[in-house]
C-alpha positions in Angstrom: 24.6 -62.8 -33.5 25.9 -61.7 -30.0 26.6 -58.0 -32.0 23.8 -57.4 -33.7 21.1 -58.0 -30.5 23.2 -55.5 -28.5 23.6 -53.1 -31.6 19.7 -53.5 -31.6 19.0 -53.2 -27.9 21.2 -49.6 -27.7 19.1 -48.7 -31.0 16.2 -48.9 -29.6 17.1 -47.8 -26.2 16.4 -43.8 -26.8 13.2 -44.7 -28.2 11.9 -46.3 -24.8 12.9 -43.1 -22.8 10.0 -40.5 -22.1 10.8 -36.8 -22.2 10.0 -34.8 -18.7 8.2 -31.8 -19.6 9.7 -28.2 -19.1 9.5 -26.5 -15.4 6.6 -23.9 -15.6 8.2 -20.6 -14.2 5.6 -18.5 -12.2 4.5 -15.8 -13.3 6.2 -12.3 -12.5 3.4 -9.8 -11.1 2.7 -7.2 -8.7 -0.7 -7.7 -7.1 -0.8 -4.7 -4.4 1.3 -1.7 -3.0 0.5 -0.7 0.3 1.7 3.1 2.5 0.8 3.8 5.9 0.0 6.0 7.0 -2.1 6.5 3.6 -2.6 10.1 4.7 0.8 11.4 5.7 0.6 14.9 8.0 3.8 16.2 8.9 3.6 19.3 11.8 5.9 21.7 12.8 8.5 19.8 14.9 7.9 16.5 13.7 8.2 13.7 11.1 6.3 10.6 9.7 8.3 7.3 9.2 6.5 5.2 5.9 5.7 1.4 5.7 5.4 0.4 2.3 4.4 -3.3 2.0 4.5 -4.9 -2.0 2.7 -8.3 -3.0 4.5 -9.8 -5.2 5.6 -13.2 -6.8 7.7 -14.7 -9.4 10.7 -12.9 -8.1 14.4 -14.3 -7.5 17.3 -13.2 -5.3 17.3 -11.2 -1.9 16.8 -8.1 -4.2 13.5 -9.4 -6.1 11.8 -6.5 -4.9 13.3 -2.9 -4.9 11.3 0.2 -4.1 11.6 3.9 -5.0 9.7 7.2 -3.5 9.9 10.3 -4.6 7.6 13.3 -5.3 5.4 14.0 -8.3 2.8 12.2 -9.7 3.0 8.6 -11.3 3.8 8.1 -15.0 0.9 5.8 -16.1 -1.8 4.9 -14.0 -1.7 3.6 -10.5 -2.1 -0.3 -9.3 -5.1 0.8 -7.5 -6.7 2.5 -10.7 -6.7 -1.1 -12.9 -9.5 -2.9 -13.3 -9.6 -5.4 -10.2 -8.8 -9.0 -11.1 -11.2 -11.6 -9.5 -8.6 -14.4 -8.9 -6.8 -11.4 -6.8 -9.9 -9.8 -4.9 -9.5 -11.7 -1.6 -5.7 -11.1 -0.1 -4.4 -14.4 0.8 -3.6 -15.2 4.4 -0.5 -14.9 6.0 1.8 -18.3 6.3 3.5 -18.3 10.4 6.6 -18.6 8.6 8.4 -16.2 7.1 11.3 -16.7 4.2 14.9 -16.6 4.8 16.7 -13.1 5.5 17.4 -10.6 2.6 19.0 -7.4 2.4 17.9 -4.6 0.0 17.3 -1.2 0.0 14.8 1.7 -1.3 15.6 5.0 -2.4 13.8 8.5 -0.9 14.2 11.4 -3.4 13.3 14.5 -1.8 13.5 16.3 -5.3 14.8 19.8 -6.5 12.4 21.8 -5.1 12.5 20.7 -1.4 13.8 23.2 0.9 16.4 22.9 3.2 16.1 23.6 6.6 18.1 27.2 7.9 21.7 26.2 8.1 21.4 23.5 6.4 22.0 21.9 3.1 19.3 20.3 0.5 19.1 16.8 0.2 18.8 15.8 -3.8 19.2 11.6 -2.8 19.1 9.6 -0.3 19.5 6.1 -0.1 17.4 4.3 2.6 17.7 1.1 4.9 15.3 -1.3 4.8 13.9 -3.9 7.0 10.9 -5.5 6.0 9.8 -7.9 8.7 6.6 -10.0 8.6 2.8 -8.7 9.0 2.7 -10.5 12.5 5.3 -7.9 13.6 3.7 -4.7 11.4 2.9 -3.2 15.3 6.4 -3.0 16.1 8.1 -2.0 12.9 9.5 0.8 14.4 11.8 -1.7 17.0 12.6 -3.9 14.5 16.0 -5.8 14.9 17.1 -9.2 14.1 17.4 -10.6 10.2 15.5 -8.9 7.3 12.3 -10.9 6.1 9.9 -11.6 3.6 6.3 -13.2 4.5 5.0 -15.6 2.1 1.5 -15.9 1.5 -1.1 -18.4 -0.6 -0.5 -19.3 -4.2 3.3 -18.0 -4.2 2.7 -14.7 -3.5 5.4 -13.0 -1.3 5.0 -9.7 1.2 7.8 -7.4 0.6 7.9 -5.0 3.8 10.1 -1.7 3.5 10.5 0.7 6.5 13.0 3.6 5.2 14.5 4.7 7.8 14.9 8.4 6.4 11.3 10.2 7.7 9.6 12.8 5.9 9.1 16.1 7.3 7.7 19.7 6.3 11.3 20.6 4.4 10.4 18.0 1.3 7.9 18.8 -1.5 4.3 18.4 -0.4 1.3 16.9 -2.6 1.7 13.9 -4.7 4.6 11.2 -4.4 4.8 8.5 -6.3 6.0 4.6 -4.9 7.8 2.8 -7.8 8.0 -1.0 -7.6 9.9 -3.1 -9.3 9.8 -7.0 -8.9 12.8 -8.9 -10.6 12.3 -12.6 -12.4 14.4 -14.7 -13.7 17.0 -14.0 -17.0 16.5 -10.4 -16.3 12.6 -10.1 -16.1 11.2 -7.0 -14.6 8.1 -5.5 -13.7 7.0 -2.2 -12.4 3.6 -1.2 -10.3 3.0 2.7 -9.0 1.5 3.6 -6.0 0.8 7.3 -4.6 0.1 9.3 -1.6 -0.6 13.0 -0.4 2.2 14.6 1.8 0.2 17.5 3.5 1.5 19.8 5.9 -0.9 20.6 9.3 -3.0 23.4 10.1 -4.4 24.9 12.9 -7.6 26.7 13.8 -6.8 28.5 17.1 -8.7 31.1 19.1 -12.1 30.8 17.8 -14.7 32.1 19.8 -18.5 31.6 19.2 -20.6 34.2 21.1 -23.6 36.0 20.5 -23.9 38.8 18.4 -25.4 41.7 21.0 -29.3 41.3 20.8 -30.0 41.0 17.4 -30.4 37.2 17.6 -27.0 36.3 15.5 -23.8 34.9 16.1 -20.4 36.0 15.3 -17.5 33.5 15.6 -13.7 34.7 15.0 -10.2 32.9 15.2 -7.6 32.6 13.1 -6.1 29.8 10.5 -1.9 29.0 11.2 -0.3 26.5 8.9 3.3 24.5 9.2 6.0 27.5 7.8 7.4 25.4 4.9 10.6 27.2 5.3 11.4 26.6 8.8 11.7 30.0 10.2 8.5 29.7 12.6 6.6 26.9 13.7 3.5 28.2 12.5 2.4 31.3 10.5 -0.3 33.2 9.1 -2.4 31.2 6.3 -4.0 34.0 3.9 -7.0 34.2 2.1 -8.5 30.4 2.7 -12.1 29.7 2.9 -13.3 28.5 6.3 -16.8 26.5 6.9 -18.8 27.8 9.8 -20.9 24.3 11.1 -24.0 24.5 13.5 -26.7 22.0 14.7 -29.1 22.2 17.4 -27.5 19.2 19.4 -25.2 16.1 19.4 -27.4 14.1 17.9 -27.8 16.2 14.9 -25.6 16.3 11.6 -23.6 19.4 11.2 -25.1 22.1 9.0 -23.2 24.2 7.2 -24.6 27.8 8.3 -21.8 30.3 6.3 -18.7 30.3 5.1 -15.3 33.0 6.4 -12.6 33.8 4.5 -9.1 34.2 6.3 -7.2 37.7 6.0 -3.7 38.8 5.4 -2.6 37.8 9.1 -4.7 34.4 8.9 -7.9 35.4 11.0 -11.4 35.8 10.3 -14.7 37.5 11.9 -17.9 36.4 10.4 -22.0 36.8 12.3 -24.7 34.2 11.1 -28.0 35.3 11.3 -31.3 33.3 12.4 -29.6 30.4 14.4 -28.5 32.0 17.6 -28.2 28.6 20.4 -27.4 25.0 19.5 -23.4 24.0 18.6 -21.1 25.4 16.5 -17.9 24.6 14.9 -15.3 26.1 12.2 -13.8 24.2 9.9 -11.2 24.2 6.9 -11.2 21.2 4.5 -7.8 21.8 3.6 -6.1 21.5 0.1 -3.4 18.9 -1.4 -1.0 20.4 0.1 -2.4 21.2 3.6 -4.4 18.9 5.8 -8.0 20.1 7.2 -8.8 21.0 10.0 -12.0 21.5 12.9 -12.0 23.4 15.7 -13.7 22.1 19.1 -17.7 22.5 19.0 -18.8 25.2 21.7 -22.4 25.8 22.3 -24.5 28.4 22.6 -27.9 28.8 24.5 -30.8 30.8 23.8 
């Protein structure tokens, strides 16, 4: 009797057991990919260090997040260019603390066209340190020293800060680059965001002169247009055949007008005379292209 109650009770003691349900893994995204400057200029003698900031969750291990720049334009449309999610519209706030350290790095590909500097020898790849540290800190990226962190955010969304420490300047390709992300889930789960910016190189309007035009009630203005030597031989050299904006209005309060329009010659400099407004302010500029940044020259005014 003894035997058969306690063959009954382990019979029926799998039956009385309730089965947990499975862990819900969260979901592997990429919700926003951030550069600053968005506008990158680089000059003659300097160069422009990036901040590239991912949002992302889902991710596992110190290398969830990986990043890659490099020039040309994205293969599929960028994160910005999707229709916007609602449940994503307002950017959580930041938590005051930040994950545990992780080390990973980014890469900067210059690309085959970039030009070396003279003397020196092309860079094709370069691999790039990283130390993303959290937003509190975003003013002092620059000095950053101490472990590598991550700031997490609402709703398991992570902040995935990369400061390469290679800088661009005038010798790599300009126009579009692309910012590749890549957030890494569990059992081998990926997914990739793209991102892109402008590298321009500067100009400069120098020597313009606004003056009037003898006494037949016009106004001539002349200067010249220099641009960043993408080769490196000069600082800056002649930029050919470029239209220029001539802008007027009668006073500060005013919107500029545009009055005419110059275009640059062979050595970079341009004459032009603009009839019927003779006093007020006047100003030059060149909107630039995407590969070369605009530029204004400084109002000077005129008086009847």
């Amino acid at each position: 009797m003894i035997r058969t109650l306690l063959a009954a009770s382990l019979a029926a003691g799998p039956l009385s057991m309730s089965a947990s349900p499975p862990e819900t893994e969260p979901e592997l995204a990429i919700r926003a990919i951030t550069v600053r400057p968005e506008e990158p200029v680089v000059g003659a003698y300097d160069s422009i260090r990036l901040v590239i900031d991912v949002v992302a969750k889902g991710t596992r291990g110190k290398d969830g997040v990986s990043v890659k720049v490099e020039p040309g334009a994205p293969p599929r449309p960028v994160l910005d260019g999707k229709p916007d999610d609602e449940s994503l519209a307002k950017p959580p706030a930041p938590s005051p603390t930040p994950t545990p350290s992780v080390t990973r790095s980014a890469v900067l590909t210059p690309g085959a066209e970039a030009q070396s500097a003279p003397g020196t020898g092309a860079q094709r790849a370069i691999n790039v340190g990283v130390r993303p540290v959290a937003p509190a800190l975003a003013q002092v990226a620059g000095q950053a020293t101490g472990p590598l962190k991550t700031a997490r955010v609402a709703d398991g969304w992570e902040t995935w800060r990369f400061l390469p420490d290679k800088r661009l300047n005038r010798y790599y390709p300009t126009g579009t680059w692309t910012i590749t992300a890549t957030a890494r889930g569990p059992r081998g789960a990926t997914v990739t965001e793209y991102a892109s910016f402008q590298l321009r190189r500067a100009t400069r309007l120098t020597s313009v002169m606004a003056e009037k035009a003898g006494r037949s009630g016009a106004v001539r203005l002349s200067g010249s247009l220099r641009r960043v030597d993408p080769r490196g031989y000069t600082g800056y050299g002649p930029f050919a055949k470029q239209p220029l904006e001539i802008l007027w209005r009668p006073d500060e309060s005013t919107a500029w007008d545009e009055a005419g329009q110059a275009t640059t010659d062979a050595s970079g400099a341009f004459e032009t005379t603009i009839s019927g407004r003779t006093g007020g302010l006047w100003r030059v500029h060149y909107p630039g292209t995407g590969h070369y940044a605009p530029d204004s020259s400084k109002s000077q005014q005129i008086t009847q």
